[in-house]
C-alpha positions in Angstrom: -1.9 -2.4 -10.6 0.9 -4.9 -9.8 3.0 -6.5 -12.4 1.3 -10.0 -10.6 -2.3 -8.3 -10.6 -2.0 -8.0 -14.5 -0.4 -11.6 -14.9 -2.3 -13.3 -12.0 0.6 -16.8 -11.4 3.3 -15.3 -12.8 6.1 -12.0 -12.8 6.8 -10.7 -15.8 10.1 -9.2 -16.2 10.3 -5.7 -15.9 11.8 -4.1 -19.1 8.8 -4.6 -20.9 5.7 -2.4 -21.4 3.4 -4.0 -19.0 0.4 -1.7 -21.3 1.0 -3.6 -24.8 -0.3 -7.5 -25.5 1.7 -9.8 -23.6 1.8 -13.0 -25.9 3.9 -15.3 -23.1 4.7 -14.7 -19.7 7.9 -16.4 -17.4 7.2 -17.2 -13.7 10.3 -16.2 -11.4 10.5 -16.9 -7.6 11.3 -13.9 -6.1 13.5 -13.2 -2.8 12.4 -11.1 -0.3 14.1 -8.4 1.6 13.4 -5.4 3.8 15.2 -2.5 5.6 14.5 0.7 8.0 13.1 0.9 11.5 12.8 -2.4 12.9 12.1 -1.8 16.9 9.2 -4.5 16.6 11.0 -6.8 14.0 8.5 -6.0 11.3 12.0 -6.7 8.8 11.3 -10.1 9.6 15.3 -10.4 10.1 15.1 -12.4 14.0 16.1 -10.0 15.8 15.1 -5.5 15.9 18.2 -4.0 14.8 17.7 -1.2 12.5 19.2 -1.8 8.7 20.0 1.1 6.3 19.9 -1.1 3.1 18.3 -4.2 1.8 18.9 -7.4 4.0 17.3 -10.7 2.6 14.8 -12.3 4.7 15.3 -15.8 4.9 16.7 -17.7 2.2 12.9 -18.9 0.4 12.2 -17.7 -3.1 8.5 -18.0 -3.2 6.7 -14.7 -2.2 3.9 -13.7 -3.9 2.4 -10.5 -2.6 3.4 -8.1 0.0 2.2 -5.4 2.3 3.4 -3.3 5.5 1.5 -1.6 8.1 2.6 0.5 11.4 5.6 -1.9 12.8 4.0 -5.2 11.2 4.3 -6.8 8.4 2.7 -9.5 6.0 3.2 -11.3 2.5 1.5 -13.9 0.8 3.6 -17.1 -0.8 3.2 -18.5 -4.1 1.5 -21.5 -2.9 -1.5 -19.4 -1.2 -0.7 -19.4 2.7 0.0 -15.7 4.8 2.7 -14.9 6.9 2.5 -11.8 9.0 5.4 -10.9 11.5 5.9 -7.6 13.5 4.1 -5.7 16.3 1.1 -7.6 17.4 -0.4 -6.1 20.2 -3.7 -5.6 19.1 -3.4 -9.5 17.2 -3.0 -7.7 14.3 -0.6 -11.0 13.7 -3.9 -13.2 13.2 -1.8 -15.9 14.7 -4.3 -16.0 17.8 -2.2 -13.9 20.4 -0.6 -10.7 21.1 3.1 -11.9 20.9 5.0 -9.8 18.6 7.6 -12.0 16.7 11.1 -10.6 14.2 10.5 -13.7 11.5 8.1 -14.5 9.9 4.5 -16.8 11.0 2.1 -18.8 9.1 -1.3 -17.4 9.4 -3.5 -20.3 10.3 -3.0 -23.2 7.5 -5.3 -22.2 5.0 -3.9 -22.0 0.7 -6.3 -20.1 -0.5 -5.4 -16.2 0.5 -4.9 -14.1 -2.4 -4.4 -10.4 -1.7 -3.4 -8.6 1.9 -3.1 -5.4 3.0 -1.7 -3.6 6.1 -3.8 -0.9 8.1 -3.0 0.8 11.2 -2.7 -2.2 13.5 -5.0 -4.2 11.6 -4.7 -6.4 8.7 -7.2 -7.3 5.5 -7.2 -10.1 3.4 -9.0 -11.6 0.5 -9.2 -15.6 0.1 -9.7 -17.0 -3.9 -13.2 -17.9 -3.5 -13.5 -14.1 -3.2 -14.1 -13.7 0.8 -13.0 -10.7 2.5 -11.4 -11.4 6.2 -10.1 -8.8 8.9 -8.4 -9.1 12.2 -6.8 -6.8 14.9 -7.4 -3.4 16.3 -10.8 -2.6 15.9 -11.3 0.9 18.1 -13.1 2.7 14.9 -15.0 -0.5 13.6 -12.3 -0.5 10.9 -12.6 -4.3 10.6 -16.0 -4.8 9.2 -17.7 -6.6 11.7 -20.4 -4.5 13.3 -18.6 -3.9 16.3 -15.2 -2.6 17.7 -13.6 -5.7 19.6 -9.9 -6.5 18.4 -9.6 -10.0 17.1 -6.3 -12.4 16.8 -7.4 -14.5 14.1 -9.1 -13.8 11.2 -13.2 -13.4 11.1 -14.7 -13.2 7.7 -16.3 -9.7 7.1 -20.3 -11.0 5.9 -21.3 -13.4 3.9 -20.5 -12.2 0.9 -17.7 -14.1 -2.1 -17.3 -11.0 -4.5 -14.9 -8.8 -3.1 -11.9 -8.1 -5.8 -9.7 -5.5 -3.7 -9.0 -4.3 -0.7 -7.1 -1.7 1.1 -5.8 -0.4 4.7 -5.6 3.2 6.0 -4.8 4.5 8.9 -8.5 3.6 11.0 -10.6 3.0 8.3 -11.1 0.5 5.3 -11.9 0.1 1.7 -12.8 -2.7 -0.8 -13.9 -2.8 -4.6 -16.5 -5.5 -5.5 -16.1 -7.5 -8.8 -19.0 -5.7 -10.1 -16.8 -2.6 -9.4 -18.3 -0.6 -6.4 -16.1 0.5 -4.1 -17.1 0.2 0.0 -16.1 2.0 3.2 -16.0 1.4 6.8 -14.5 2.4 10.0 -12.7 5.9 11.0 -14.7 8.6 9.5 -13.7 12.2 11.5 -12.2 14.1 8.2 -14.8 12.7 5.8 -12.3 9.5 4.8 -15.2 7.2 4.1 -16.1 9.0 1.5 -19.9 9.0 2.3 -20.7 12.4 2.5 -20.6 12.5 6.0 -18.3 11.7 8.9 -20.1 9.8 11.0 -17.7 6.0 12.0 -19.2 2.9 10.3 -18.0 -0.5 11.7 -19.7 -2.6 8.6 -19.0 -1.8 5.2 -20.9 1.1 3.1 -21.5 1.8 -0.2 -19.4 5.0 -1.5 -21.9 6.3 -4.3 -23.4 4.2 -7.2 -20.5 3.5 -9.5 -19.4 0.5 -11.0 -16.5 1.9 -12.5 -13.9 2.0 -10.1 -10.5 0.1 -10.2 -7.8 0.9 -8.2 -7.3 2.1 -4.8 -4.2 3.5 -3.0 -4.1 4.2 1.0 -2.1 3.8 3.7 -1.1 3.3 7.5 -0.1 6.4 8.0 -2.9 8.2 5.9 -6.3 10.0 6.5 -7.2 10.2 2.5 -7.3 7.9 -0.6 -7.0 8.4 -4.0 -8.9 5.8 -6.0 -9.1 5.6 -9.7 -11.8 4.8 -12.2 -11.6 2.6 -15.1 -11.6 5.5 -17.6 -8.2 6.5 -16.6 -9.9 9.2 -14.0 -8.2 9.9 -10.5 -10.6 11.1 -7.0 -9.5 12.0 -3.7 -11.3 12.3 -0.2 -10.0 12.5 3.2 -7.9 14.8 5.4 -6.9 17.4 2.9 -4.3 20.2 5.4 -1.2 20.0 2.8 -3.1 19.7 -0.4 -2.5 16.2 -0.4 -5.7 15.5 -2.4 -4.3 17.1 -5.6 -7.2 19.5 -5.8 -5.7 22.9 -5.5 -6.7 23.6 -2.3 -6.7 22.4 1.1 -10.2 21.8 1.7 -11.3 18.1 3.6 -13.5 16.1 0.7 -16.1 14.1 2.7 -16.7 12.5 -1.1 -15.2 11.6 -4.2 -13.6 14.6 -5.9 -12.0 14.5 -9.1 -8.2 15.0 -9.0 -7.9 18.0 -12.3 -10.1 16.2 -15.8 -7.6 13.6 -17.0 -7.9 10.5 -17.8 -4.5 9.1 -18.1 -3.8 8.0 -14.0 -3.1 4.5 -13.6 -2.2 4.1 -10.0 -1.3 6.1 -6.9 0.1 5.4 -3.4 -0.3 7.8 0.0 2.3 8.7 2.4 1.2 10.7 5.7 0.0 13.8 4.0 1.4 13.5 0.9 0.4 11.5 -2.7 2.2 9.7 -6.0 0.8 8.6 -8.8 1.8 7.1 -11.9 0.1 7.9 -15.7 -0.6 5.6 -18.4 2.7 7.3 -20.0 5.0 5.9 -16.9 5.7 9.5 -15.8 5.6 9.9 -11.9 3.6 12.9 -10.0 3.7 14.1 -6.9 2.0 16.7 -4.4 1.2 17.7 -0.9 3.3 18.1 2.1 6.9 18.2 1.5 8.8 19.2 5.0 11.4 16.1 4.0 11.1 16.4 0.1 9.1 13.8 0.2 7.6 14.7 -3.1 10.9 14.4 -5.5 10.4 17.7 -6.7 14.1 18.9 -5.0 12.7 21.2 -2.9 10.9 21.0 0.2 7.7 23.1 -1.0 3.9 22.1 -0.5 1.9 21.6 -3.6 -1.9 20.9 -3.8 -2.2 20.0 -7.0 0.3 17.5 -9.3 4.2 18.1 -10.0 5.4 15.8 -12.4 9.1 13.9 -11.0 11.4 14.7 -12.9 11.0 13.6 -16.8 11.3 9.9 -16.5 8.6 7.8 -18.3 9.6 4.0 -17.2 7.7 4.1 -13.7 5.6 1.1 -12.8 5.1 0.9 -9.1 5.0 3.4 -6.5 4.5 3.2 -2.4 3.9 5.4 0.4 5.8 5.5 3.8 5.5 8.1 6.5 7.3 10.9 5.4 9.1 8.8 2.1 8.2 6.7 -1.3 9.9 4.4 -3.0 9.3 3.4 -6.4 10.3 0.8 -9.2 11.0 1.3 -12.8 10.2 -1.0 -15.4 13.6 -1.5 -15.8 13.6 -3.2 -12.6 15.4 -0.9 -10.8 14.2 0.5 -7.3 14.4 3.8 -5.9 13.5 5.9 -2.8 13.1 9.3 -1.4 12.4 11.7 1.8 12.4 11.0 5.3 15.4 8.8 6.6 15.9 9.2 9.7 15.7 5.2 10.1 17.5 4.3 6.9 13.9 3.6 5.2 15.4 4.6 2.1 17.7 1.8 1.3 20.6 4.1 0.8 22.8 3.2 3.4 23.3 5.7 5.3 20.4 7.9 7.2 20.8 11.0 5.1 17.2 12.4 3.5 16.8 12.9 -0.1 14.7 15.5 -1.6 14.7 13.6 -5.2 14.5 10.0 -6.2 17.8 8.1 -5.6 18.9 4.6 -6.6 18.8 1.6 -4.4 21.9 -0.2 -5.3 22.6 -1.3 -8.9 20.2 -4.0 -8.9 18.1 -4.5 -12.0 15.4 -7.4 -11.0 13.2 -5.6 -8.2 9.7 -6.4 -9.0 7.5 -4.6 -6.3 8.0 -2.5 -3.2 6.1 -2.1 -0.1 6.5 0.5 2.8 4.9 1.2 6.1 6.0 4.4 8.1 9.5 4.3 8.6 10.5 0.7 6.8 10.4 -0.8 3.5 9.0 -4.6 2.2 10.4 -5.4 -1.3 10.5 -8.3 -4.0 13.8 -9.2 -6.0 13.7 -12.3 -8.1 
């Protein structure tokens, strides 16, 4: 859960422990700025030249919300409109075309969008009265819409003015209700819907009978997801060949499976064939494939089932490129490791890191976003 997803209008400062009672909150205005592979300007910078550490886009102070996909990019403002920028060859833009643009584009003129995320090509979003919306590539029925014909601009997925979450994967899609069940659609060949099956879906499905489930992590550049429960218990599905389920073997899950029998996860985020997640305790865990030390562990071994980071206890956010992740403390500090071929790790140079290293000296980063070889992030 974000720091803005527990304080919905407002960033609290990091430093504090976002699990005690809050008793007042400040609102900041935070800056945006992004760095890594930028051949289809998803940096949002005007032009596609590739930047090995964090470059401010624009000079506005009001981003909300933020989320990247393959090559795109998009980011909700304070005052409720979308902007997307990036590859948009498929319209995964929602601007009504296939031009691809380096800054970014207002999303229709609508206020009201509250939550966005970025799948392979394809973009979902959630408006405040609780609407779920999709646009984009649409080969595997990934956007909802009982079909599998790409749209440019935004088509509301039913009827229906409950939806709480949502979240992009590589082909496929997934949304929590408010009464807390979670739903699938889309690209199903390793079992990712988590419907006991693998046959494609192009409307959404139920995933069991729960009501219990909270918070979800996929991405781009993933075949499996790693959702949580709201007793603090963490289950996997999907593509499963480098143990990046956490289950101690590497067996595909065409449903939920319990990730070991605590109940202490909080959140998790999914890189290519890899996982992190974060405990109630702020410690940081890691497993799966590990050809760029993508894990943190310093080392470049495959685990199926969790290593804990290092010995840290002040992690709050964690995301999932390609090949890397990149994290921030509650000290507000942000920090990144793996793959960097592309200088998607902020560090200046394009040198991979097989533990977590320190982006700058800056103390006010609030949240981070990555897609496969770039990174989104928020600094008030």
């Amino acid at each position: 859960m974000s720091i803005r997803q527990m304080f919905p209008g407002s960033i609290v400062k990091p430093g504090f422990n976002p699990l005690a009672t809050q008793t007042t909150t400040t609102t900041y205005y935070p800056y945006l700025y992004t760095w890594g592979n930028n051949i289809r300007g998803q940096l949002g910078l005007n032009n596609t030249t590739y930047y090995s550490s964090p470059n401010q886009v624009g000079s506005l102070t009001d981003w909300l919300s933020i989320s990247a996909g393959y090559a795109t990019t998009s980011a909700i403002k304070t005052d409720g409109t979308l902007w997307a920028w990036g590859y948009n060859a498929n319209g995964q833009l929602g601007l009504g075309n296939t031009t691809s643009y380096s800054s970014p584009k207002q999303v229709g003129s609508l206020t009201t969008w509250s939550k966005v995320s970025n799948g392979y090509q394809f973009i979902l979003a959630i408006r405040s009265d609780g609407t779920l919306w999709s646009w984009g590539f649409n080969a595997q029925g990934q956007l909802g819409l009982g079909n599998t014909t790409a749209y440019s601009s935004p088509k509301q997925i039913g009827s229906g003015t409950t939806w709480a979450n949502v979240a992009g994967s590589q082909n496929c899609s997934y949304a929590i209700k408010t009464d807390g069940t979670l739903w699938a659609w889309g690209y199903n060949a390793f079992g990712n819907l988590g419907l006991g099956n693998t046959t494609y879906y192009s409307s959404p499905k139920q995933v069991g009978a729960l009501t219990t489930w909270s918070n979800m992590a996929s991405g781009s550049s993933a075949n499996h997801i790693l959702v949580t429960q709201t007793n603090g218990t963490l289950w996997a599905w999907g593509f499963n060949a480098y143990g990046q389920l956490g289950i101690n073997n590497v067996t595909y899950k065409s449903s939920p499976t319990q990730v070991g029998a605590l109940t202490t996860w909080s959140s998790a985020a999914c890189a290519s064939s890899a996982t992190c997640a974060i405990k109630t305790d702020g410690t940081l865990w890691a497993w799966g494939a590990n050809s760029y030390g993508q894990l943190g562990l310093n080392n470049t071994t495959y685990y199926s089932s969790p290593k804990q980071v290092g010995g840290l206890t002040n992690w709050l956010k964690v995301a999932g490129g390609s090949y890397f992740f990149s994290a921030v403390q509650t000290s507000g500090t942000i920090w990144s490791w793996g793959r960097n071929n592309n200088g998607q790790l902020g560090q200046g140079n394009t040198s991979s890191s097989s533990s977590p290293k320190q982006i700058g000296s800056g103390t006010t980063w609030i949240n981070v976003a990555t897609s496969r070889a770039s990174t989104i992030a928020l600094l008030y």
